[in-house]
C-alpha positions as CSV (number, residue, x, y, z in Angstrom):
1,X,-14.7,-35.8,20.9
2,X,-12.7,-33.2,19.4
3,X,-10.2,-33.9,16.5
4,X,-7.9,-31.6,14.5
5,X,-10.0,-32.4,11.9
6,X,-12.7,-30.9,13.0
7,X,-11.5,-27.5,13.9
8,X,-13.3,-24.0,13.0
9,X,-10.0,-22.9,11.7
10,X,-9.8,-25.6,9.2
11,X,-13.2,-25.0,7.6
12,X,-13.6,-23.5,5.0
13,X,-14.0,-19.7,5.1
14,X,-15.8,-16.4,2.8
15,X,-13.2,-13.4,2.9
16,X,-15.0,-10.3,0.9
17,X,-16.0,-12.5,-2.1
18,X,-13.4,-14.8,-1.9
19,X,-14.1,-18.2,-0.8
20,X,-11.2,-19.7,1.0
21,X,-10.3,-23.5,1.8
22,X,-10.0,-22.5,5.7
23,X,-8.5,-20.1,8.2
24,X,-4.6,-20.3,7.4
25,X,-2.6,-18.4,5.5
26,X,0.4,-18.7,4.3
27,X,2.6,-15.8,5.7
28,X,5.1,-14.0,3.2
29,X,8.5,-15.0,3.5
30,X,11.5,-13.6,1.5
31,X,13.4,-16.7,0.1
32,X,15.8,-14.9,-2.2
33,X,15.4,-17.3,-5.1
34,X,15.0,-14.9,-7.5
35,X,17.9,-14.2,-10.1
36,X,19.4,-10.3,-10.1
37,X,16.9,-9.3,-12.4
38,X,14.5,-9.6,-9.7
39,X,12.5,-12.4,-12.1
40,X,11.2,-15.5,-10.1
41,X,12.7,-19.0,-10.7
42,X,11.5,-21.3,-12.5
43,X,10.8,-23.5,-9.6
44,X,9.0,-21.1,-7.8
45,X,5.6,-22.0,-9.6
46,X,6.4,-25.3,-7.7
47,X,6.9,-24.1,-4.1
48,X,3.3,-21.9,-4.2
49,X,1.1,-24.3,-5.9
50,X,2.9,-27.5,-3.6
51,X,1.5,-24.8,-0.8
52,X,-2.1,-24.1,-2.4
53,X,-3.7,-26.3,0.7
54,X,-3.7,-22.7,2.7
55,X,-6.8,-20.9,2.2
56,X,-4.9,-17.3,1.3
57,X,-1.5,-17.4,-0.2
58,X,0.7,-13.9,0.0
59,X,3.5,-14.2,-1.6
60,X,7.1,-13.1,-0.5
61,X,7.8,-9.3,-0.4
62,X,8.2,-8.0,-3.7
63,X,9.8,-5.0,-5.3
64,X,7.4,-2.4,-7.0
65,X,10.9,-0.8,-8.4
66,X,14.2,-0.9,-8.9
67,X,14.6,1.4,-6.3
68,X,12.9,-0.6,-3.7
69,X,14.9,-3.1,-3.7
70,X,17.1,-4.0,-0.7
71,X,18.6,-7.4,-0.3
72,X,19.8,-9.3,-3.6
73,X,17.7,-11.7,-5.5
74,X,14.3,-10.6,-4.1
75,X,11.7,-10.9,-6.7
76,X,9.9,-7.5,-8.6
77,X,6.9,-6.2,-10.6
78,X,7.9,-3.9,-12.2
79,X,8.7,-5.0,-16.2
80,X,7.3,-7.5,-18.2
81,X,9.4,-10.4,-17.6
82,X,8.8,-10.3,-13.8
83,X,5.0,-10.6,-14.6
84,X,5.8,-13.6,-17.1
85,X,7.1,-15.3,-14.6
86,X,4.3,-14.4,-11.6
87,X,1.6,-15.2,-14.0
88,X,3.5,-18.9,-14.3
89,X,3.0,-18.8,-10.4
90,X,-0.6,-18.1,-10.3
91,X,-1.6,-20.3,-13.4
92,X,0.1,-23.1,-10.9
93,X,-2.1,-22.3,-7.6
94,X,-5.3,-21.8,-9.3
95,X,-5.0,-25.1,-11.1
96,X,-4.5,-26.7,-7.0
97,X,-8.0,-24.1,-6.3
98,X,-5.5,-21.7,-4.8
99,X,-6.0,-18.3,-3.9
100,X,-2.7,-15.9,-3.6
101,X,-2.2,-12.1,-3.2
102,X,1.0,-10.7,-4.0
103,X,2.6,-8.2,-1.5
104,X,3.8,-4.9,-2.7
105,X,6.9,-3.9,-0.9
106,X,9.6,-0.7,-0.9
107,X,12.0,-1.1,1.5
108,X,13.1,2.7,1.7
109,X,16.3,3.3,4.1
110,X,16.6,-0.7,4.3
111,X,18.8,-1.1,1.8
112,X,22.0,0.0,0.8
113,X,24.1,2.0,-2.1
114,X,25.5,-1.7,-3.3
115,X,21.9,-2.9,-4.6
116,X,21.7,0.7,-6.3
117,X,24.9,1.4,-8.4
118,X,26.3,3.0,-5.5
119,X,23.2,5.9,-4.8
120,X,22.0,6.0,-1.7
121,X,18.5,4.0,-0.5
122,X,15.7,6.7,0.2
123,X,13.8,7.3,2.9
124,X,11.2,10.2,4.5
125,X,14.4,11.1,6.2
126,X,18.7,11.1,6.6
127,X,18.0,8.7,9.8
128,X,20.6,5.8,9.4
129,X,19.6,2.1,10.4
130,X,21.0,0.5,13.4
131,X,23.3,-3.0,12.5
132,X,24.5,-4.4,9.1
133,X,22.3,-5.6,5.9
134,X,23.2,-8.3,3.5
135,X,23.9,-7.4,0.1
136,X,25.6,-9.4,-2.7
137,X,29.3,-10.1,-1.4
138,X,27.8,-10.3,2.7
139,X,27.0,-8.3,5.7
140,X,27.3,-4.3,5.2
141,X,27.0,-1.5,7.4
142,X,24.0,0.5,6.9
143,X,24.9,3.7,5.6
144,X,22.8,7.2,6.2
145,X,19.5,7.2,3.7
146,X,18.6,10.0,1.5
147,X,15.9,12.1,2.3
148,X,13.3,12.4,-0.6
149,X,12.1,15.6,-2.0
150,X,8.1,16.2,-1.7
151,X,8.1,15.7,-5.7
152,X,9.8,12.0,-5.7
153,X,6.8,11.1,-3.4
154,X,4.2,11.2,-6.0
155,X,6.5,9.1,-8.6
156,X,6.3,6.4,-5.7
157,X,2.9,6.4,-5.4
158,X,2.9,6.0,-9.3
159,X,5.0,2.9,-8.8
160,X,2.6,1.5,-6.5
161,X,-0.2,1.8,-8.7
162,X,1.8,0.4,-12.0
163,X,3.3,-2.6,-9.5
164,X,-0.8,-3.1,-8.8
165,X,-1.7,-2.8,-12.4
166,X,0.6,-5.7,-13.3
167,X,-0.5,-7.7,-10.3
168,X,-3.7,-7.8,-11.9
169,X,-1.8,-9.0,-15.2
170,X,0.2,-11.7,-13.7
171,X,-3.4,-13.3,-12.6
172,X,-3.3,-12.4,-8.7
173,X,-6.1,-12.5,-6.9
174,X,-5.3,-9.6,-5.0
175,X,-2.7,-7.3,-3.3
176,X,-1.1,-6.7,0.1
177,X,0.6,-3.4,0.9
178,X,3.5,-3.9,3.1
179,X,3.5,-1.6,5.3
180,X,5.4,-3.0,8.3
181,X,8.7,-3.9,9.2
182,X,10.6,-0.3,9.5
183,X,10.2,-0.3,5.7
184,X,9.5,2.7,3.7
185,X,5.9,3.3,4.2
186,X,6.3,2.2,7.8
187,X,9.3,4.8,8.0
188,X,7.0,7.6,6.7
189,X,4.7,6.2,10.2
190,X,6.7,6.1,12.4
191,X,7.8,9.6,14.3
192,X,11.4,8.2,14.9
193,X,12.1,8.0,11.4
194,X,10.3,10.8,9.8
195,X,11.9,14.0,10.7
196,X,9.8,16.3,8.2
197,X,8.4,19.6,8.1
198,X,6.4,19.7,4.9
199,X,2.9,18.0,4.5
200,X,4.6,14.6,4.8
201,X,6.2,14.7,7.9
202,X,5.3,16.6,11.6
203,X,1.8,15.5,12.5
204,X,0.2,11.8,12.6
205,X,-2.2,12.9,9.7
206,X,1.0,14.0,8.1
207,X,2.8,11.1,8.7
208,X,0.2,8.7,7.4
209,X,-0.7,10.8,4.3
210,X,2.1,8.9,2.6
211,X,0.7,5.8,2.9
212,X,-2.6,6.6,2.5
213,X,-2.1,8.0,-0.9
214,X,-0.8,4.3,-1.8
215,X,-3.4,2.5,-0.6
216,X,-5.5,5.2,-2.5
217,X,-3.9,4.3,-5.5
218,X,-3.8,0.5,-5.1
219,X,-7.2,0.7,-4.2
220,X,-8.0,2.7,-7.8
221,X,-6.6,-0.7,-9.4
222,X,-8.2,-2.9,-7.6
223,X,-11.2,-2.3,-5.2
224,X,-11.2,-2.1,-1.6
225,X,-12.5,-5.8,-1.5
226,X,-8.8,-7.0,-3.0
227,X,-6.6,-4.8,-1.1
228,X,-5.0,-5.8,1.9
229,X,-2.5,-4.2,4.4
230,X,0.4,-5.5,6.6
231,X,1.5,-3.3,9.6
232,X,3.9,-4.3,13.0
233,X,2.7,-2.0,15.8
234,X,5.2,-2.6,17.9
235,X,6.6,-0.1,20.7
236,X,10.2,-1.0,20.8
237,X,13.0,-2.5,18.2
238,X,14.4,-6.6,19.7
239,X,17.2,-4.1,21.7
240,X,14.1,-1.7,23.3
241,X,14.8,1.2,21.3
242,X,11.8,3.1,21.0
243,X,9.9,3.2,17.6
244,X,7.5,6.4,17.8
245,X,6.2,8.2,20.8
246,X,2.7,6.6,21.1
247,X,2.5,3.5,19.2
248,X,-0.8,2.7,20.1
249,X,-2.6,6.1,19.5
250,X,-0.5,6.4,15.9
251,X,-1.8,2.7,14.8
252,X,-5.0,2.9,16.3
253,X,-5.3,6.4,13.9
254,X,-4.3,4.0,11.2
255,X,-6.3,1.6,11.4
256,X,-9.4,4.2,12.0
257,X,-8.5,5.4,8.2
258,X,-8.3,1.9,6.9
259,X,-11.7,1.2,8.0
260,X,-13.1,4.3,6.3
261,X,-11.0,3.3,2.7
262,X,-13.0,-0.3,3.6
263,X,-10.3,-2.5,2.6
264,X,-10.4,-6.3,3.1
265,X,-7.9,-6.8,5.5
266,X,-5.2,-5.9,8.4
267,X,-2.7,-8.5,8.6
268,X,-0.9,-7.9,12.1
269,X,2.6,-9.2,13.0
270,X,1.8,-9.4,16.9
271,X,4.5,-8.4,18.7
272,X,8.2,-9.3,18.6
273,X,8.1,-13.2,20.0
274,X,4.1,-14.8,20.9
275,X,5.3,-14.3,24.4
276,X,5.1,-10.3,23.9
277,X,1.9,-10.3,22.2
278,X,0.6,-8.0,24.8
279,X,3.2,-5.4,25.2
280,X,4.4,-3.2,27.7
281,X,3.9,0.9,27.5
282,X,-0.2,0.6,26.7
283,X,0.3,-1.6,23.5
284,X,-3.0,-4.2,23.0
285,X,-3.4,-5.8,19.8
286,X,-6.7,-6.4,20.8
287,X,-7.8,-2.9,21.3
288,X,-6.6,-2.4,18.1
289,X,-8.5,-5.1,16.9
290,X,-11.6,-3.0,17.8
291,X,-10.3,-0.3,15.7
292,X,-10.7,-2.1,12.2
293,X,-14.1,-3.1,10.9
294,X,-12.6,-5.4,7.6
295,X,-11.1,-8.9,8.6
296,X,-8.6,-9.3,10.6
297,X,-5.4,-11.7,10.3
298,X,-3.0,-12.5,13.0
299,X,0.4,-13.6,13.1
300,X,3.2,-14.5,15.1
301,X,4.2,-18.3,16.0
302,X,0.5,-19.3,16.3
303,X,0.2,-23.0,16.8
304,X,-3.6,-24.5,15.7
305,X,-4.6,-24.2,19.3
306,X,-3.7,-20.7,19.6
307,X,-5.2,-19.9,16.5
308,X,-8.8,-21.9,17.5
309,X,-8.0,-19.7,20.9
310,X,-8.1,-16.9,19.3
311,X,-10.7,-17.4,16.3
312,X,-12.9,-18.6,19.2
313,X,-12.4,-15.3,21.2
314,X,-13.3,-13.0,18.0
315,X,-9.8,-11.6,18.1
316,X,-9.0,-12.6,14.7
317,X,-10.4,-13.8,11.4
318,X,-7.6,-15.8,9.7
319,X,-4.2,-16.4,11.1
320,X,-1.2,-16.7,8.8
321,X,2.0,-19.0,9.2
322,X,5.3,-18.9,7.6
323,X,8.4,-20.8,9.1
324,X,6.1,-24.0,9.0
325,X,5.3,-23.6,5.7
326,X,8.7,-23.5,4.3
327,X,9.3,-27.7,5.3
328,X,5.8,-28.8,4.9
329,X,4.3,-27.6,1.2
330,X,0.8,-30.0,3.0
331,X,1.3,-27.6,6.4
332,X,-3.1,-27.7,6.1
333,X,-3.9,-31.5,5.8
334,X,-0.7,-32.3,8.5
335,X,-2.9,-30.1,11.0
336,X,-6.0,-31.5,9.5
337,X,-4.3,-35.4,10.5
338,X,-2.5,-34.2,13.9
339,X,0.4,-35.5,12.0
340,X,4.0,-34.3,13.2
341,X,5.7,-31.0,10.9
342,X,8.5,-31.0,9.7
343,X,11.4,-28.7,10.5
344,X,13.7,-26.6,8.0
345,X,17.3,-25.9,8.8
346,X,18.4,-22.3,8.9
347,X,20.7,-22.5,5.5
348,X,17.8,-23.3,3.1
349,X,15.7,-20.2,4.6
350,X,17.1,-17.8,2.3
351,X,19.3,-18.5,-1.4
352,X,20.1,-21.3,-3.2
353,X,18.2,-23.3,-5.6
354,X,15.2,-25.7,-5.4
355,X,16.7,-27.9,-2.5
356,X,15.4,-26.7,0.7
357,X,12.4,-24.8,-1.1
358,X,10.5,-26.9,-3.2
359,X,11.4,-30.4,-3.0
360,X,10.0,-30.9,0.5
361,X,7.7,-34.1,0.6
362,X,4.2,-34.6,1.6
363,X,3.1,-36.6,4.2
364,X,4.1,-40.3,4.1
């Protein structure tokens, strides 16, 4: 008879050489604990190792710059008391036999001149954001991004590759590149937000040459085996408006050039809500899938069933959670015991202090 205990996606699990507890990861998630100098709390060491139980940690977004920063008290990488303070954090999930990646992040025209001493965010071009961002005193209007010059391009893909170096300082075991979410390398992608004419902009090969030359240089750092990348092929933005002209041709390309760098994974946000997994306008996350020959981890509101579902089917490798992890730190051995999860409300998601974030309870 079958038991959650017993499940595939529960056992444990070899990823390149890295030999995980099970199938789950633990999504990143931006919690906004971090003070202004973009150092991790104290308390944070808490919240990942309390969360060790998954078999791949990666961490919340974090800045490889100043300027890629674009919401307030989101942690960075950057300088040596941000990597103090990570290599606290990984010292704490190792000793629980944890194994955590950090994601690299740059969030490009997703910012705003308030988290920059009034300049303007950058971006591959002057195509403003739909809506409002939060910055320290609230909700702000986007404003109209700065286009970068061909030569500030290279001094980003520098960044990347010192943001990797101290990864490797702080004690990671690895890296993800994020590279979904209409943030900046996504934005280089993306044909609705890249309006260039020089060798970074015009054709798919030009668009992606941006962040190839990242994942070059991560890769450089780290080996292929220890790099991972997050993308969010999606066709259209939660009010339909069209993201690039051919979505599935422009990952799919992707995806073909990931294969060929041979890194570890592609961790795929899956849609918009589970229940447009498989969009409209030729979009199939399996087909893409197909495309990638490294590991493969899925995500988007998965549940243990649709995870085995899916595992079972060969359409993914790992699936990652987030929102479940934020109220249960034992999210693994709750599954594991078919015992009921806990449920967060909204106003500890993102800010504060420790309540809400890491002094949620085990299992009773």
């Amino acid at each position: 008879m079958y038991t959650p205990d017993k499940s595939p996606v529960l056992q444990p699990v070899t990823l390149g050489g890295l030999h995980l507890k099970n199938r789950i990861v633990m999504a990143p998630m931006t919690r906004s604990r971090s003070d202004d100098d973009g150092v991790p709390a104290h308390y944070a060491a808490d919240y990942y190792s309390q969360r060790a139980g998954a078999g791949l940690i990666i961490t919340e977004a974090t800045n490889i710059s100043a300027q890629a920063r674009g919401y307030p008290r989101t942690p960075g990488i950057w300088c040596d008391t941000q990597v103090a303070a990570w290599k606290r954090i990984t010292d704490a999930v190792h000793r629980q036999d944890g194994k955590i990646f950090l994601q690299l992040w740059h969030t490009g025209r997703m910012s705003h001149p308030d988290m920059h001493g009034g300049d303007l965010p950058v971006a591959p071009s002057a195509v403003k954001p739909a809506g409002q961002i939060r910055v320290h005193d609230g909700m702000k209007d986007f404003v109209t991004p700065r286009a970068l010059a061909a030569d500030e391009i290279g001094l980003i893909v520098e960044d990347y590759r010192r943001a990797a170096v101290n990864a490797q300082i702080a004690g990671f075991d690895g890296v993800e590149v994020h590279c979904a979410n209409n943030y900046l390398l996504e934005q280089f992608i993306r044909d609705s937000t890249n309006h260039r004419t020089d060798p970074y902009g015009g054709t798919l090969d030009n668009r992606l040459r941006f962040p190839l030359e990242v994942i070059n240089a991560v890769i450089g750092v780290w080996g292929a085996d220890r790099v991972g990348v997050r993308i969010s092929p999606i066709t259209t933005t939660p009010g339909d408006t069209p993201l690039d002209s051919d979505t599935m041709n422009t990952f799919g390309t992707f995806l073909d050039e990931l294969s060929n760098l041979g890194v570890l994974y592609v961790h795929d946000i899956e849609g918009i809500t589970q229940m447009s997994r498989e969009e409209s306008g030729g979009m199939s996350f399996e087909q893409l899938r197909k495309r990638f020959r490294g590991a493969y981890i899925a995500n988007n509101q998965y549940t243990l069933a649709l995870a085995e579902l899916a595992v079972s089917q060969g359409n993914t490798d790992l699936v990652s959670l987030g929102r479940p992890f934020i109220a249960n730190p034992d999210l693994v051995d709750r599954l594991r015991a078919g015992a009921p999860l806990a449920e967060a409300p909204k106003e500890y998601w993102y800010g504060g202090d420790a309540t809400g974030y890491s002094d949620w309870p085990g299992m009773r």
